[in-house]
Structure formats: structure tokens, C-alpha cells
C-alpha positions, -999 to +999 in steps of 0.1 A: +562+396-599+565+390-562+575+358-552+562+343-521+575+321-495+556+294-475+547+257-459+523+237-479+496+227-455+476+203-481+483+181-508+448+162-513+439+177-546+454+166-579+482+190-588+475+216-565+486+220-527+475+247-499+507+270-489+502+288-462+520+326-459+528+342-435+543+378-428+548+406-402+527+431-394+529+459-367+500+469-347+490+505-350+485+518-318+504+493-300+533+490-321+539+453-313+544+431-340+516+403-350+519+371-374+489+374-399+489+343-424+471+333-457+466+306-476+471+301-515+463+273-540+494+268-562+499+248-592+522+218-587+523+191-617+552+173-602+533+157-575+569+152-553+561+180-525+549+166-489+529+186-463+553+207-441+574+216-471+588+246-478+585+261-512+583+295-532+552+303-553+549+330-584+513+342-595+509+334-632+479+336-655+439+319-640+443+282-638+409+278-627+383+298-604+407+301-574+443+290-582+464+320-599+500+305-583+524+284-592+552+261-571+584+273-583+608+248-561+612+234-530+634+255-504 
């Protein structure tokens, strides 16, 4: 399983928050490097995270239509 590393951008839902990824990614014909970002919805039960947060998330099983990560701890 690849675990992922990111900033929670939202935390109005109940139990889930918004983490936004990103990574690296070098331009094909220019060879320069870009920052390309995504966000995931991630389980988080505890309800003690705060925007701006850091955290690592793990994919696990469907919790509903469009979360499939979970919050493993705060970094």
C-alpha cells in the first residue's frame, strides 16, 4: 500500500477532511519540474486534526461513494 503525505485543506464534514497531495513532476519537452496537486477525502474518526495540518493517509476498503483513505497520524 502506498502511503501518502499531505495538508488537510477541510474539516467541515463529519469524520472526513480534504488532504491535499502534492508531488513532482518533470515536464517532457522542457525538462523543468512542475507541482501538480490532488485532493483526497480521508477517514478521520478522531475529530482532533485542524486545517493546515500535516498528516499521512493509507487507502483502505470503500467507505462510501468517494472516500477510500484513511488518516493514519499527524506528522
Amino acid at each position: 500500500m502506498k502511503i501518502l503525505k499531505g495538508k488537510i485543506t477541510s474539516i467541515k464534514m463529519t469524520k472526513t477532511v480534504i488532504v491535499e497531495v502534492e508531488r513532482l513532476v518533470k515536464h517532457p519537452l522542457y525538462q523543468k519540474f512542475m507541482r501538480r496537486s490532488k485532493k483526497y477525502k480521508a477517514h478521520n474518526p478522531d475529530l482532533i486534526l485542524n486545517v493546515g495540518d500535516l498528516v499521512s493517509i493509507k487507502p483502505v476498503r470503500p467507505i462510501s461513494k468517494d472516500k477510500h483513505y484513511q488518516v493514519i497520524n499527524k506528522i
